[in-house]
C-alpha positions in Angstrom: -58.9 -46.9 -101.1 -58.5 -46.8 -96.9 -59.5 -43.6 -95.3 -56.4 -43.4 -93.9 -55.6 -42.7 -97.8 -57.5 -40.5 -98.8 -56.3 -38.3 -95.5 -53.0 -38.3 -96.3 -54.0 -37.5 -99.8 -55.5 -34.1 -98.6 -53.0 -33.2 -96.4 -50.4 -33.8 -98.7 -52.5 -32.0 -101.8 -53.1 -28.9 -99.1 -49.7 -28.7 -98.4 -48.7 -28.5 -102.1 -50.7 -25.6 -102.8 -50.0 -23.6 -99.9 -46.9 -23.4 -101.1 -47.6 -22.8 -104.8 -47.7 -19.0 -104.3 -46.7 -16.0 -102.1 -49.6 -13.9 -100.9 -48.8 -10.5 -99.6 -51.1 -9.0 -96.7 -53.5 -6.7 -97.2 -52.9 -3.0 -95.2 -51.2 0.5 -95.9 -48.7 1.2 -98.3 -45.3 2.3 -96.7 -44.6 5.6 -97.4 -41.4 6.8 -100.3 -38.4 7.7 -99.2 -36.6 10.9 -100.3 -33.3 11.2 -101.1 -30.6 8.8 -101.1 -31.3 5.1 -98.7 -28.4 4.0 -96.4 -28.0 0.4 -96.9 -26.4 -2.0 -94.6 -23.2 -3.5 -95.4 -23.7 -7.5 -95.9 -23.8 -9.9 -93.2 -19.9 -12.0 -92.9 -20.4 -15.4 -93.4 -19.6 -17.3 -90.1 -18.2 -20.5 -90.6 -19.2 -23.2 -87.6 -17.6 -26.8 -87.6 -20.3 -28.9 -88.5 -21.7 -30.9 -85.2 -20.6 -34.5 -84.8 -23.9 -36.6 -85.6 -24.9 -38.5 -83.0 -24.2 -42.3 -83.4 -26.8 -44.5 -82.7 -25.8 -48.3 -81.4 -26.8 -51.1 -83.8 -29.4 -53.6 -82.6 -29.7 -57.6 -82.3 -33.0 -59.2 -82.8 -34.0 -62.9 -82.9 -34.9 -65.6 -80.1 -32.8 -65.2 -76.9 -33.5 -68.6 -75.3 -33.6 -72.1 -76.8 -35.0 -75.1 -74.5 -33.9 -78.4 -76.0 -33.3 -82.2 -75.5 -29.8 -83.9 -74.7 -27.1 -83.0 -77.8 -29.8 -81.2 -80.4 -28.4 -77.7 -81.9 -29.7 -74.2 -81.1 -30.3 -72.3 -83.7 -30.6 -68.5 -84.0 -31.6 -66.4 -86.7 -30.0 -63.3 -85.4 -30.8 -59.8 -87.6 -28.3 -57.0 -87.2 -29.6 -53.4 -87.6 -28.2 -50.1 -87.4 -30.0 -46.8 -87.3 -27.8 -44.8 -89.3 -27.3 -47.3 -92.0 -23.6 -48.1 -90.4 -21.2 -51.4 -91.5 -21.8 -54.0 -88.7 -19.5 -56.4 -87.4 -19.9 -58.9 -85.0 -18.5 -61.1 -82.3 -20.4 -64.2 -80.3 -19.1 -65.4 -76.8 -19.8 -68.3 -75.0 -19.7 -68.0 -70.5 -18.8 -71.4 -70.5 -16.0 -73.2 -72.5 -18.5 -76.3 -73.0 -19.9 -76.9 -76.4 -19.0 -75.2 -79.6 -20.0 -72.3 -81.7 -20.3 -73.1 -85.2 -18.8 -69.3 -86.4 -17.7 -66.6 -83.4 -17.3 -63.6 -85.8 -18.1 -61.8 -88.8 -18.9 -58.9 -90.4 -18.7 -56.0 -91.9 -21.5 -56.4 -93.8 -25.0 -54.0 -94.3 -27.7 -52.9 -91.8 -30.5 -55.4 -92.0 -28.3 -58.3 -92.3 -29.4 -61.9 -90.8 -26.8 -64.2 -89.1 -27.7 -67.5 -88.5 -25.7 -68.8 -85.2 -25.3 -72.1 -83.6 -24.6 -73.6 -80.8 -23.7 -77.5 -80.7 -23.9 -78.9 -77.0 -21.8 -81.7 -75.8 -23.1 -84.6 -77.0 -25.1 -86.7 -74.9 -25.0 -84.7 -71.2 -27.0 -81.7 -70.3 -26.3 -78.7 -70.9 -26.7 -74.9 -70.0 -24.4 -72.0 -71.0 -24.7 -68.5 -71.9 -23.4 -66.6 -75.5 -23.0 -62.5 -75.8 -23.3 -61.6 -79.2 -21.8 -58.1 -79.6 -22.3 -56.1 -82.7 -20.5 -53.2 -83.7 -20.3 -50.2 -86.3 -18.1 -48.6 -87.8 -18.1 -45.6 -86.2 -17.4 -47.6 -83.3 -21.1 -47.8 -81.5 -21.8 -51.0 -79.8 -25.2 -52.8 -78.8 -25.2 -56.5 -77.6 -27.6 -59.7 -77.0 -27.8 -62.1 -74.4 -28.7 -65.9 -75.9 -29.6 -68.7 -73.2 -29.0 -72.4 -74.2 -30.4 -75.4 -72.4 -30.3 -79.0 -72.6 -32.0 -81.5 -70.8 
């Protein structure tokens, strides 16, 4: 056993029988009252709309750049995430028209997903280019990734 175990043991079993029984302080009794005790009419239930949670953006992670030689794939393992345990879609992007994604979209599909993207180069020529890789929930929160591809 880690020390760190045995801590959070003993916090944990403290905690546990704290709250195991109500102890009432020690002091003077209150004095009786005579003769019939005015009691307070009950408190009216208000009723406030419950607050719109906040939405948190999903997240890409994975490689952002990929150095290659002339007409070799870039591959990236891309794994979508989204704090509240949102549906995620997505959509990929490329700044230039040159070479070709092998899927562009995708999605819904669970928090913790991996996507594996690639990017096929023109064959035989150098190459640069940028993709955006936008995910989305479905509430509607965005978060987005910038991939850089190279050729040479």
């Amino acid at each position: 056993m880690r020390a760190w175990d045995v801590i959070g043991v003993v916090i944990v079993t403290a905690g546990a029988c704290a709250c195991g029984r109500s102890v009432q302080p020690a002091g003077p009794s209150l004095p009786q009252a005579f003769g019939p005790v005015p009691v307070a009419a009950p408190a009216q239930p208000t009723t406030t709309p419950p607050s719109a949670a906040a939405n948190s953006a999903p997240t890409i992670s994975g490689p952002d750049k990929c150095f290659l030689g002339l007409g070799e794939d870039h591959v990236f393992d891309l794994e979508f995430k989204d704090q509240d345990g949102d549906a995620i879609s997505w959509t990929a992007e490329k700044a230039h028209a040159r070479g070709v994604l092998n899927v562009a979209a995708g999605g819904p599909f669970a928090s913790g997903t991996t996507v594996r993207l690639v990017y096929s180069p023109p064959r035989g020529e150098a190459d640069e280019n940028w993709v955006t890789v936008t995910a989305v929930d479905a509430r509607g929160a965005t978060g987005e990734m910038k991939l850089y591809v190279k050729n040479y």
